[in-house]
Legacy VTK file of the C-alpha trace (Angstrom):
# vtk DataFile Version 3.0
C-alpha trace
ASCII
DATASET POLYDATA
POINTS 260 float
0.000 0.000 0.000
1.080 3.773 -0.844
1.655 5.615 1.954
0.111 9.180 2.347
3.177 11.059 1.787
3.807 9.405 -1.658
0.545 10.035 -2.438
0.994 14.039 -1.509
4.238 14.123 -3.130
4.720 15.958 -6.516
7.431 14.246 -8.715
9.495 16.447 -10.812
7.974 15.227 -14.038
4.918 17.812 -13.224
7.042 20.534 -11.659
8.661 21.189 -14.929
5.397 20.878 -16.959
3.839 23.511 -14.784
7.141 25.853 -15.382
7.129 25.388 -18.931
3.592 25.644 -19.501
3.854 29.515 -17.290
7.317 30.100 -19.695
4.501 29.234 -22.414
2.251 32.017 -21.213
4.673 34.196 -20.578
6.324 34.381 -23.986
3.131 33.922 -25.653
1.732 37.446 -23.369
5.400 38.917 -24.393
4.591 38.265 -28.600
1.224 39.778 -27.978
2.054 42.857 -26.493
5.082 43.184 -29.100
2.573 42.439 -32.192
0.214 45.241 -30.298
3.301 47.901 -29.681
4.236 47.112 -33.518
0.785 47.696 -34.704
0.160 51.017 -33.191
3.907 51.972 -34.007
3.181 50.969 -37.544
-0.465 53.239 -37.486
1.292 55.952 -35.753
4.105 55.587 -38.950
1.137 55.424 -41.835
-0.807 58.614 -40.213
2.803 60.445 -40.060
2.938 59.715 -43.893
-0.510 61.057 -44.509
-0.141 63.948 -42.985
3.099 64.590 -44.811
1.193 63.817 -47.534
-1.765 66.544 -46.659
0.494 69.824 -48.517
0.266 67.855 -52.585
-3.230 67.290 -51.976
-3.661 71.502 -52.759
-1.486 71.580 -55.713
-3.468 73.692 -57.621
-2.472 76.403 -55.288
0.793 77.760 -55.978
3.152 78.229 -52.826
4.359 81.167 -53.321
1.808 83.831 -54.762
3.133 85.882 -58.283
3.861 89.471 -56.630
4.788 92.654 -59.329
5.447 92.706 -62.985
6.190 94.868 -65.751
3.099 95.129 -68.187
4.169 95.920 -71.252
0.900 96.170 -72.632
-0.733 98.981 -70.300
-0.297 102.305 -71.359
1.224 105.270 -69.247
-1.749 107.232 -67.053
0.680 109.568 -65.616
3.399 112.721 -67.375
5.195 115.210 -66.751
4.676 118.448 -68.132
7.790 119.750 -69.483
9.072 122.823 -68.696
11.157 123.403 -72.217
11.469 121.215 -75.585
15.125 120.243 -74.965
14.244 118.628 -71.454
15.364 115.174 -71.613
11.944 112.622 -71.279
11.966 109.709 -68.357
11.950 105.987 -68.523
8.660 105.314 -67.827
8.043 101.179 -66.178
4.207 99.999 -65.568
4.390 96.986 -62.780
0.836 95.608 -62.159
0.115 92.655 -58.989
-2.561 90.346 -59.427
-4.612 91.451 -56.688
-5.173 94.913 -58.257
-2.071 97.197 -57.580
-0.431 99.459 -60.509
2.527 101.360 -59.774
3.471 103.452 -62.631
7.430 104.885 -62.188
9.228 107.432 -63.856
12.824 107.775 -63.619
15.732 110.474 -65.000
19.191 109.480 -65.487
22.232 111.906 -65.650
24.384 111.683 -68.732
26.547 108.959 -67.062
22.840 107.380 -66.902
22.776 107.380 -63.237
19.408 108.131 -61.632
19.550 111.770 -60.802
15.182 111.698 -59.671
12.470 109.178 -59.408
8.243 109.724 -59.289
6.240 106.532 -58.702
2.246 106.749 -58.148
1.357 103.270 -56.591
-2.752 102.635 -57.423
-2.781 100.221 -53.901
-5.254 97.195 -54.374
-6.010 94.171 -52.306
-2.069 93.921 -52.113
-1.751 96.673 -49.997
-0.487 96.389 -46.405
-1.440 98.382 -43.678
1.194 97.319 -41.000
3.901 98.468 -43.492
6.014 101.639 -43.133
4.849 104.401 -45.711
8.336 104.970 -46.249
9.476 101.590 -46.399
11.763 100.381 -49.818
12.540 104.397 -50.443
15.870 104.189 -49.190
16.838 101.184 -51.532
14.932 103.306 -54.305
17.350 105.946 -53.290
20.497 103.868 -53.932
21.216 103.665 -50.781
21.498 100.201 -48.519
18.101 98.691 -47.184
19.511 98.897 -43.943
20.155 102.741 -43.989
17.874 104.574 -41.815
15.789 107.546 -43.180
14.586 110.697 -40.602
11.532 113.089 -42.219
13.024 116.600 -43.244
10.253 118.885 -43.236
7.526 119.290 -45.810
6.981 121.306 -49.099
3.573 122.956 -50.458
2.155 121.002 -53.930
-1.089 120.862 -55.538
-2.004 117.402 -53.610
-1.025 118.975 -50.399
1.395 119.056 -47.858
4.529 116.252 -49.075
6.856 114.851 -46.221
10.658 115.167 -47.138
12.625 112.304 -46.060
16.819 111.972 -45.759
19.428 109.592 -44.418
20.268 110.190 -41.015
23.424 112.244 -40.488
23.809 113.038 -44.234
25.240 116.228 -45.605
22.680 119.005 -46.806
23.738 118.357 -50.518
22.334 114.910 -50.169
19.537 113.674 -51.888
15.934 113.619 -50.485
12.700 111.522 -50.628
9.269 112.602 -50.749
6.205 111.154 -49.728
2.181 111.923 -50.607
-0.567 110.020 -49.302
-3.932 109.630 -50.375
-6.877 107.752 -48.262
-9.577 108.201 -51.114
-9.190 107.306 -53.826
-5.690 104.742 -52.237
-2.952 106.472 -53.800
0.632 106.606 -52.674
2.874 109.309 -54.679
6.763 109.075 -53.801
9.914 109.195 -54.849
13.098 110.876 -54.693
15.914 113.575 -56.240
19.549 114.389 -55.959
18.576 118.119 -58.387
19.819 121.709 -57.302
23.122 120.626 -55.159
21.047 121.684 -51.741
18.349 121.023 -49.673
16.620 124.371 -50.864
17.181 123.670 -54.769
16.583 119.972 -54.279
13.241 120.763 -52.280
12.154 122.683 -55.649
12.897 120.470 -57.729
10.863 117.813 -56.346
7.573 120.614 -55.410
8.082 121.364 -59.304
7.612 117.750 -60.261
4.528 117.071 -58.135
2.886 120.226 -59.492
4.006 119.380 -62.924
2.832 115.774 -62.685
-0.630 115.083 -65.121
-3.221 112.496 -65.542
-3.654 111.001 -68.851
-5.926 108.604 -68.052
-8.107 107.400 -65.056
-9.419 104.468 -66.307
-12.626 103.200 -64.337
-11.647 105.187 -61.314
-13.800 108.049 -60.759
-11.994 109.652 -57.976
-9.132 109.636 -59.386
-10.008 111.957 -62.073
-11.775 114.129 -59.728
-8.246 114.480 -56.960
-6.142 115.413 -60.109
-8.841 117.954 -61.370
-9.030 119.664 -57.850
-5.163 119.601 -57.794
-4.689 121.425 -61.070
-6.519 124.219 -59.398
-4.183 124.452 -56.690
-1.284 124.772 -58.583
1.455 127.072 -59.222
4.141 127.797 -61.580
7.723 126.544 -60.984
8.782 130.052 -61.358
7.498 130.768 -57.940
9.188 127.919 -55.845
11.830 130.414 -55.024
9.527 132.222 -52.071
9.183 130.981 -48.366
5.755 130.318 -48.667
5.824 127.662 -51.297
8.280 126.286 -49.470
6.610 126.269 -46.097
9.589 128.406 -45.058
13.600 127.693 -45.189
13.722 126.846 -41.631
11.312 124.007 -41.629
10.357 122.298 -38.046
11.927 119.183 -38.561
9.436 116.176 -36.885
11.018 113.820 -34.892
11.447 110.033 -35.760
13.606 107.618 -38.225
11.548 105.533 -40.413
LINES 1 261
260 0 1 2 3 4 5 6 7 8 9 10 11 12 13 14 15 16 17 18 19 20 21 22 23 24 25 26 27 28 29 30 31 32 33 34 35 36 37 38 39 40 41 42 43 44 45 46 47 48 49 50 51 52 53 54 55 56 57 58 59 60 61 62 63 64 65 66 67 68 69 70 71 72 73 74 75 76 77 78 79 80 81 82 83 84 85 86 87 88 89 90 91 92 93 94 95 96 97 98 99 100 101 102 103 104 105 106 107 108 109 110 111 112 113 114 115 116 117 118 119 120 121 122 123 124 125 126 127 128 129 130 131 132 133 134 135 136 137 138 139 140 141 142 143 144 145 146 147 148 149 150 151 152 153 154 155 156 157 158 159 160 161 162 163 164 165 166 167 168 169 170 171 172 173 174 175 176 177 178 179 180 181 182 183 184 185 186 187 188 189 190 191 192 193 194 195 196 197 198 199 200 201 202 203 204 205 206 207 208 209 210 211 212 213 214 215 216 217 218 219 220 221 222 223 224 225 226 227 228 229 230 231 232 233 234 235 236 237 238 239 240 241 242 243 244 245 246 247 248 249 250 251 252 253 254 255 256 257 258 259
């Protein structure tokens, strides 16, 4: 007969069945969770590509947006009126931008053909930025570095009105000047610049004489446009007269504060 501890007793056949079938369950919990990690690691890899994927599914818009061109076809809207028949005419550049800005540009070279005075009259459109500096780009127009700094220099009297004078900070008086008009209605922007006359008083006519000298040819479908120039022509003077103070706004003008 078997006694009752041989009966209780566990041989070691079953003691290593039990630990391999737990190794069993523990390798076969071990592959599942790897499968699971790899299957959200392989999602989280296919979602990565799709959204990489997201920017070619708006090809049809182009990334970066056409800004200004020259438009050869338009036709000048803008002259000078020239004082005699031997005065030498201006390159004259149309740039259009596709959301409705026109900037029409005339420029005078110097007999070396270096630019001597520029007049641009920017028609703004949906283009137009609000946040931007008026004076912004004038000291590159200038010839000068983009970096260089530009203080206002008093105003001058032309038909639009009041223009603000601009020059580069710590610059002689012979230097050259910018100029600056502003128009809310219709959105017009008239500036430019000139190195004419040799001094700030010289160089200040010059530039009155261009704005009061400065024509519409055409206004196209804008209305108010017309109707600033023809209130302007009424205002304005002959170049003979820039010598006084008053068309001047006086020698000594205030100069405001600021660097732009």
């Amino acid at each position: 007969m078997q006694s009752p501890e041989a009966s209780t007793a566990v041989s070691p056949t079953q003691i290593q069945l039990t630990l391999l079938a737990f190794a069993d369950e523990v390798v076969g919990t071990l592959a599942r969770l790897i499968a699971y990690v790899g299957a959200l690691a392989l999602f989280a890899i296919l979602a990565l590509a799709a959204l990489g994927q997201l920017p070619d599914l708006h090809d049809d818009e182009p990334a970066d947006k056409p800004g200004w061109s020259v438009a050869d076809r338009s036709h000048p809207a803008f002259a000078i009126s020239r004082l005699d028949s031997s005065e030498k005419t201006a390159s004259y550049t149309i740039l259009r931008h596709p959301e409705g800005g026109r900037r029409d540009v005339l420029r005078w070279t110097d007999t070396a053909d270096k630019p001597v005075a520029e007049l641009e009259i920017y028609r703004q459109g949906a283009e137009f930025d609000v946040t931007r500096p008026a004076a912004a780009g004038l000291a590159a127009r200038m010839g000068l570095g983009t970096a260089t700094l530009l203080e206002q220099a008093g105003l001058i009297d032309t038909k639009f009105g009041p223009a603000v004078l601009f020059r580069p900070i710590g610059t002689a008086k012979g230097a050259c000047l910018g100029y600056l008009k502003r128009s809310e209605e219709p959105g017009l922007q008239i500036s430019g610049f000139s190195c004419q006359g040799g001094s700030v008083p010289a160089t200040r006519a010059a530039i009155a004489c261009t704005l009061n000298r400065l024509t519409l040819l055409a206004s196209g479908n804008e209305p108010k446009l017309a109707e600033m120039f023809a209130h302007a022509e009424l205002k304005r003077r002959s170049c003979d007269s820039q010598g006084s103070s008053d068309w001047l706004l006086g020698a000594a003008n205030a100069q405001l504060r600021g660097a732009l």
